[in-house]
Each structure stands twice: as structure tokens, then as C-alpha cells.
C-alpha positions in Angstrom: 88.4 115.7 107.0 88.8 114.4 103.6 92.3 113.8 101.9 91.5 114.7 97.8 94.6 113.0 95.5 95.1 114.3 91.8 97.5 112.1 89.5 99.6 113.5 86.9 101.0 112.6 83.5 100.8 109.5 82.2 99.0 108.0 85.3 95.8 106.7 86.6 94.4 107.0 90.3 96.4 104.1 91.1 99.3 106.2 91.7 98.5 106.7 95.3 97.2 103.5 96.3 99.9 102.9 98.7 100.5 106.1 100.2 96.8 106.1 100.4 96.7 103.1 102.3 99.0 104.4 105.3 96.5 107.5 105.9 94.4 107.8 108.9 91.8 110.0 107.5 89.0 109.5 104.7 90.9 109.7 101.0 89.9 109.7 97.9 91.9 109.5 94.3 90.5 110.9 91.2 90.8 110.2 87.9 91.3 112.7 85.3 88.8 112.2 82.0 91.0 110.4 79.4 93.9 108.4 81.9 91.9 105.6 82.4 88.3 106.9 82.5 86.4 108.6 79.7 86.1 111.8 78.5 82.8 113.9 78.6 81.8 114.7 75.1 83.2 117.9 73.8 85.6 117.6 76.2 89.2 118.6 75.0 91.1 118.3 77.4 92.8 121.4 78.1 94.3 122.3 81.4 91.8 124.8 82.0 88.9 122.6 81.7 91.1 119.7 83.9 90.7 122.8 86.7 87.2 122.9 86.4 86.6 119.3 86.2 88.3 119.3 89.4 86.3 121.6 91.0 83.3 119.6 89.9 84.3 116.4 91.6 85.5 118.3 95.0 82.1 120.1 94.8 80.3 116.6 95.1 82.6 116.0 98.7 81.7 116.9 102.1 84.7 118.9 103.7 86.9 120.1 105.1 89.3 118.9 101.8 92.8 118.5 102.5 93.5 118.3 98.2 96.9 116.7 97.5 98.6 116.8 93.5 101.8 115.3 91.8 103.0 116.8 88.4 100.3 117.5 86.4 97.8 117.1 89.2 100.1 119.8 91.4 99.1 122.1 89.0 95.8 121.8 89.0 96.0 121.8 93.0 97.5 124.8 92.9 95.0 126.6 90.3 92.5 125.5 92.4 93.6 126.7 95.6 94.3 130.0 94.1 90.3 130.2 92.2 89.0 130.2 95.8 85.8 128.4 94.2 86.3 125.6 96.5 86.5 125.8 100.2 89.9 123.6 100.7 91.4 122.9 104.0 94.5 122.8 102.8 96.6 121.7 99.6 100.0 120.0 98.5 102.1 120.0 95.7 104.8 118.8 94.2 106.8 120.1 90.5 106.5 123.8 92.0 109.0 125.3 89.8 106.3 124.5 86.9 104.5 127.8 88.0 107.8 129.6 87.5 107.1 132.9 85.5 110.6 131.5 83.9 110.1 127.9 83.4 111.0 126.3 80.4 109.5 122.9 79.6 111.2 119.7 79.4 112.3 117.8 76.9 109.5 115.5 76.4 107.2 118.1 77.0 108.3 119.9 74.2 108.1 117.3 71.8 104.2 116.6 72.9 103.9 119.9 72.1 105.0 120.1 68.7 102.6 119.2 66.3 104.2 115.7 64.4 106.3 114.9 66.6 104.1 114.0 69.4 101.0 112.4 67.3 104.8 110.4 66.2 105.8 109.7 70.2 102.0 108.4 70.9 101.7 106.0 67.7 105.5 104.3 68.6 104.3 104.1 72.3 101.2 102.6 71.3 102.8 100.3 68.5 105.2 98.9 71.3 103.1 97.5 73.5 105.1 94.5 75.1 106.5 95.9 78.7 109.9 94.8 78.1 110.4 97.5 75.5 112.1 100.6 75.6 109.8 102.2 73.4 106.1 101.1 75.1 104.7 103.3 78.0 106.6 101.0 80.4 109.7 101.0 79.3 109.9 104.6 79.1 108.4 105.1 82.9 111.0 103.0 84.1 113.6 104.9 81.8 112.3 108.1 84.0 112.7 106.7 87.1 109.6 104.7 88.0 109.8 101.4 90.1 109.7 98.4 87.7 106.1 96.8 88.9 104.2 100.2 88.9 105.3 100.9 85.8 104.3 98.2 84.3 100.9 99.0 86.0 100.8 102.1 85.0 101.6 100.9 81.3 98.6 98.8 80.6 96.3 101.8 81.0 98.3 103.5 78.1 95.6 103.9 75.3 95.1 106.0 72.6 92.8 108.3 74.6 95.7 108.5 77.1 97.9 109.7 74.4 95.6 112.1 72.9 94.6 113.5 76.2 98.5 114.1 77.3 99.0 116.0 73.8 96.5 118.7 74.0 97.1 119.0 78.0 100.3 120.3 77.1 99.4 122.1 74.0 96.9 124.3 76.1 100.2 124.7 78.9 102.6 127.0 75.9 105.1 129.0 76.7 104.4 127.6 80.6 101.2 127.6 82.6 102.5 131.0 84.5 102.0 133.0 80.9 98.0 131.5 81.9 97.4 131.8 85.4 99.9 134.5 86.4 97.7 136.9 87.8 96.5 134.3 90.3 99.8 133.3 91.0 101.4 135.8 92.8 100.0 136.3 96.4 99.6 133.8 98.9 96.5 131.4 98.6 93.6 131.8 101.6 94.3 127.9 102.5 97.6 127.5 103.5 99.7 124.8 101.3 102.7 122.6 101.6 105.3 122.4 98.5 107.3 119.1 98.7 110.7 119.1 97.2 112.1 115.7 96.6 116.0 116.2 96.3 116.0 114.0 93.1 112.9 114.9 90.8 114.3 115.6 87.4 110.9 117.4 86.9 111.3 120.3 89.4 114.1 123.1 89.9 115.8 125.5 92.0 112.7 127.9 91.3 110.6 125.9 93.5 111.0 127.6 96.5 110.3 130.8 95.5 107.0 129.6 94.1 106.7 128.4 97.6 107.2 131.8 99.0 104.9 133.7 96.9 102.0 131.1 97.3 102.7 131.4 101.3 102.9 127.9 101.5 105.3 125.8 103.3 108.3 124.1 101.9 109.3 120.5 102.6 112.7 118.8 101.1 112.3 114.7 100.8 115.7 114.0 100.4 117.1 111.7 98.3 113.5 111.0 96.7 112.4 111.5 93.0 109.5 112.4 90.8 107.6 109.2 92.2 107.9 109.6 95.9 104.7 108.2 96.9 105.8 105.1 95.2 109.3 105.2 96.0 108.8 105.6 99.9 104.9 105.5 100.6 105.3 105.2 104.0 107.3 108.7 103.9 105.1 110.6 101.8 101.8 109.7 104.3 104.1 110.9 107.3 105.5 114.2 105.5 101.2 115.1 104.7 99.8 113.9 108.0 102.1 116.1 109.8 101.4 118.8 107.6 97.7 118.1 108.6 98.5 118.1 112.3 100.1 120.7 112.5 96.9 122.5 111.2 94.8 121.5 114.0 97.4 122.8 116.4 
């Protein structure tokens, strides 16, 4: 068995070091083209073409894959699962409430979206690079909840192909990703799936269960946890998927 982890938005690999770290089994993180690695030329960076990049990478592992994603990364996880182009094991996901047919995206969302505005956001990211300010990548990950050190981490891999690669991503995702992928959205997925819930994510909503349901997938509240769960209680998050896991093989 081989544990497959997918980042999200704005994030590296990195994210799951220590999560990954507390596993029994064989893991490996990737990293999206454009959040720390480079792009393949012509590659624009659409969510569509994220899903197949993914699907080229799992293609290269020997199975069974047990694929795991957070924000952006859930997403793909769960466009995955439901292609059936990959033989998974199982998958996990968090922001489930994304793949509402109702969801509206947030705030910041919106503004990457809209032409201006977000070539605006990236260029006064970029321009603020010192850590200690509000404005750089750092100071706004720990604005949205993210624990101090790792966001600084995550900060210094902040580049201009970061930035460019979060603004089409979500230009590619309008009105939501359901208005995309809807007609693979609405029946249960051939590998069954977990759906964690933490309590606090700002990120997900009260739809999240009944994208749950309609995936067939398990549902799993982390109370009192936020957006960054695997980095707020690692130790947690490897217990909540390696029962998931078990429970499999009984």
C-alpha cells in the first residue's frame, strides 16, 4: 500500500511532512507544476490539466494507492476518484462543500479571479517579501490561520510562478468546479472515500456532508481543528487516515 498526498493552495509538498512522518505505510507527497516545481511547457495550469497531471504521476506508482488531498488538492482527489482512470484503494478529502452544486467562492477566491485585481494581490504579495509583513505570503497564511513557523516555510516558496499558477487555477474553477465536473459528481465513487470535517475550517461549510453522502464516502468531524489540520495536530490527522485504512482491510 502506498499513501499518495496532494497539497493545495498556496503550498508545496512540504505540507505533510509531519503527518507523513507518523504513517506506517510507504507515502509519497507531490508537488503540483508551478508551487515549488516547474511547469511543463504549454502548461496552463488549469484544474483540468492539474487532474491529469495527477493521474500521470499515480500512473508511475505501484498500488494499491490510498490518495489523500487538502483544499485544492481534495479536489483533484476527488476528480480523480470519480475518472475511474486510476485504480485507487481509497481516497480522502478535505473542503468537501467545494463540490457543492451551490457553492459560492470565497472572498479571496474571488478576487484571484477577477482579472486586475488578482495580477494586483500577486505583485503586493510578491513586493512584500520580509515575513514579518502583513502583506507577504507569510503574513497572510498566518492571518488565515496557519502556525507561525510553517508559514513562514511555506512563504519562501512564494514566487511569481506560484502566483501566476494560483490565478489561472481559479480562473478555470468559475462559477464553482460542480458547474465542471457535475456529471461525475453525483453517484458514489467505485473506491470508497473518507471526507474529513475539521469543526473550524473557514474553507468548508454545512454542505459538506451531503457531498459526503452522494460521493458514498465516509464522513469524519476533527473537532476543534482548522483548514491546516495536518499541521495543527499531525499526530491526529495520521490516526484519523490510518484507521480509515484499517478499517478497509477488515
Amino acid at each position: 500500500m502506498t499513501a499518495v498526498f496532494v497539497h493545495g493552495v498556496p503550498e508545496t509538498s512540504h505540507l505533510w511532512d509531519r503527518l507523513r512522518a507518523r504513517l506506517s505505510t510507504d507515502s509519497v507527497a507531490l508537488r503540483l507544476p508551478g508551487f515549488g516545481a516547474s511547469r511543463p511547457d504549454g502548461f496552463e495550469s488549469t484544474m483540468d490539466e492539474y487532474v491529469q497531471w495527477v493521474e500521470g504521476e499515480l500512473h508511475k506508482l505501484d498500488g494499491p494507492i490510498d490518495l489523500v488531498g487538502h483544499d485544492w488538492g481534495s479536489l483533484l482527489v476527488a476528480r480523480v476518484a470519480t475518472r475511474s482512470t486510476v485504480a485507487l484503494r481509497s481516497w480522502a478529502m478535505d473542503v468537501a462543500g467545494i463540490l457543492h452544486p451551490d457553492y459560492a467562492w470565497h472572498d479571496i477566491a474571488q478576487l484571484w479571479q477577477t482579472p486586475g485585481s488578482g495580477e494586483a494581490w500577486a505583485f503586493s504579495t510578491l513586493e512584500a517579501s520580509d515575513p514579518g509583513n502583513a502583506l507577504s505570503a507569510a503574513g497572510q497564511l498566518i492571518a488565515a490561520g496557519v502556525p507561525e513557523n510553517d508559514a513562514r516555510a511555506m512563504g519562501e516558496d512564494f514566487d511569481l510562478t506560484m502566483a501566476s499558477s494560483i490565478l489561472a487555477l481559479y480562473r478555470s474553477a468559475t462559477p464553482n468546479p460542480f458547474a465542471h465536473w457535475g456529471t461525475e459528481l453525483t453517484s458514489p465513487t467505485t473506491a470508497p472515500g473518507l471526507v474529513i470535517h475539521p469543526t473550524l475550517d473557514p474553507f468548508d461549510d454545512a454542505d459538506s456532508p451531503a457531498v459526503a453522502s452522494t460521493l458514498g464516502a465516509r464522513f469524519e468531524r476533527l473537532e476543534g481543528l482548522g483548514h491546516w489540520w495536518m499541521l495543527e495536530e499531525p499526530g491526529t490527522a495520521a490516526a484519523t487516515l490510518e484507521k480509515f485504512w484499517a478499517d478497509l482491510d477488515s
